[in-house]
C-alpha positions in Angstrom: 106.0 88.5 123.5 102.2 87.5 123.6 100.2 88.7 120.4 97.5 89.9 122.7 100.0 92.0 124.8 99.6 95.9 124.9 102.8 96.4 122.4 102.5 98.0 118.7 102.3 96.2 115.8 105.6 96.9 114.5 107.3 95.1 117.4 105.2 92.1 117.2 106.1 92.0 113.6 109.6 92.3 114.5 109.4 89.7 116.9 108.4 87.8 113.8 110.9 89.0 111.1 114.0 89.2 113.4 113.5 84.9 114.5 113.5 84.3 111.0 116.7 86.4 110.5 117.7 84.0 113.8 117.0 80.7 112.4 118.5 81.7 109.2 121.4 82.4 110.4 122.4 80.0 112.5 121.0 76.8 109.9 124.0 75.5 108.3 121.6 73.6 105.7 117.9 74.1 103.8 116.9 71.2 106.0 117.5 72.2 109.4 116.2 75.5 108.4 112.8 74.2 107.6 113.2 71.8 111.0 113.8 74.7 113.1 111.1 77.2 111.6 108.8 74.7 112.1 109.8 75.0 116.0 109.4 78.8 116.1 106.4 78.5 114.4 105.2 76.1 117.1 106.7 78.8 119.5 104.8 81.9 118.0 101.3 79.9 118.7 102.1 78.9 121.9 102.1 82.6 121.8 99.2 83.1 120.4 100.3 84.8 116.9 98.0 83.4 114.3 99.0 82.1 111.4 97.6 84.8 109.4 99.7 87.1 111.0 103.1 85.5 111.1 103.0 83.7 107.6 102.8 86.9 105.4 105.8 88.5 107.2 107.5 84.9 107.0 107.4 84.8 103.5 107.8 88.4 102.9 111.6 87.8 105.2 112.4 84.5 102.9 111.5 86.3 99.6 114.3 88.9 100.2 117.0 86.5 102.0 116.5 84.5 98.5 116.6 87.4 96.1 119.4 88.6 97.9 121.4 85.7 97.1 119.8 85.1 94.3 121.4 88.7 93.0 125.0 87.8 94.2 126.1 85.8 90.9 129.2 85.6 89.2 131.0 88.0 87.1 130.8 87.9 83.8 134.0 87.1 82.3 134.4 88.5 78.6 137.0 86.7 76.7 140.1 88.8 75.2 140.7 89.2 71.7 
């Protein structure tokens, strides 16, 4: 979808938040990750999206994947007495 088509906002935006969610889960490593944002990135301005649109939801997306996982730590294991 163009940035400058006649669509809401909140599609646009979930143009933006869903390719991330895309990228993410396909990229078996950090690495590739940042390789193939980089390409959807390049894809967004080819699409006209400005950077100050797409970054903010970008980052807002990574923050929760990371504190997602972030929250998924192990057990505490108490030791019997």
């Amino acid at each position: 979808m163009n940035y400058h088509s006649v669509a809401p906002k909140k599609h646009k935006c979930a143009v933006i938040t869903g390719l991330v969610h895309r990228v993410h889960s396909s990229s078996p490593s950090w690495t590739r990750f940042d390789e193939v944002l980089k390409e959807a990135k390049d894809i967004l301005e080819n699409n006209q999206y400005p950077p100050c649109f797409y970054n903010p939801l970008i980052e807002d997306v990574l923050d929760k994947l990371l504190s997602k996982n972030t929250k998924r730590t192990p057990k505490h294991r108490g030791h019997a007495t």
